[in-house]
C-alpha positions in Angstrom: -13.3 4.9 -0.8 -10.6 2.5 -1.9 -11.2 -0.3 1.0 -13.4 -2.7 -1.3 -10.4 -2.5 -4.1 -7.5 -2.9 -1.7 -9.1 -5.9 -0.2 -10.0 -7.1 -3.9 -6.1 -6.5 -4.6 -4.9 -7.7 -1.3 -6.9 -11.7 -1.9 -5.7 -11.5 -5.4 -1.8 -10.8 -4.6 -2.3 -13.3 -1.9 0.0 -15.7 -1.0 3.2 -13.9 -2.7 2.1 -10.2 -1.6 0.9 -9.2 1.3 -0.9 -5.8 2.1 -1.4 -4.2 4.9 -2.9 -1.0 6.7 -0.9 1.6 8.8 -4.0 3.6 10.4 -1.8 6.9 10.4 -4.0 8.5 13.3 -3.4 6.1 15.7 0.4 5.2 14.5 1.4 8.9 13.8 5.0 8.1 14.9 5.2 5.3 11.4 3.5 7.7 9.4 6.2 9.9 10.2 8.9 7.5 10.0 7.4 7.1 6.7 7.0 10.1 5.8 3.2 9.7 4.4 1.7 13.3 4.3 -1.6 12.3 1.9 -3.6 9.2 2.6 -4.3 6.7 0.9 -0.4 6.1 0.2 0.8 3.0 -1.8 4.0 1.8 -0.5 6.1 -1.3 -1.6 8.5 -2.7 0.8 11.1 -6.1 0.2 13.2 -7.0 3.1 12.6 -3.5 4.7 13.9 -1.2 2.1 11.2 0.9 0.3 10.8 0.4 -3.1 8.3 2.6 -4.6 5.6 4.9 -3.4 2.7 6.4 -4.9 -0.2 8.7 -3.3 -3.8 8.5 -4.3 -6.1 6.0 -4.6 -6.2 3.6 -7.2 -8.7 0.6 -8.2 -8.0 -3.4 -7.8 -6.6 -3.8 -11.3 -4.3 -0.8 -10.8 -3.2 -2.0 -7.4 -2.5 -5.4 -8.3 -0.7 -3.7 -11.8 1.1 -1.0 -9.8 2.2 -4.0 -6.8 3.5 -6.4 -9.6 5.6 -4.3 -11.4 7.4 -3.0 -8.1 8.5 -6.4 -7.2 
């Protein structure tokens, strides 16, 4: 399960980053807009514009890794 290392990324990204969760099942019309077809699904997103995506999940370091060089 990737919840304990996405909120161990989210509080070390924190105040510059912020994550957030899209539950997919309940918002199936954002998933779509999205077009997220495996979960979990990285995305990284500056002033609305996607800027990189990546399926799977990953641990805190990689997150925080992954997040930093996307932005």
């Amino acid at each position: 399960m990737m919840a304990p290392a996405f909120e161990q990324a989210a509080a070390e990204l924190e105040p510059g980053v912020r994550l957030a969760k899209l539950d997919t099942e309940a918002e199936q019309a954002i998933g779509a807009q999205y077009s997220i077809r495996s979960i979990p699904t990285m995305i990284v997103f500056r002033g609305g514009r996607e800027l990189a995506r990546q399926p799977g999940a990953m641990g805190a370091a990689d997150i925080v890794s992954w997040v930093r060089s996307h932005i």
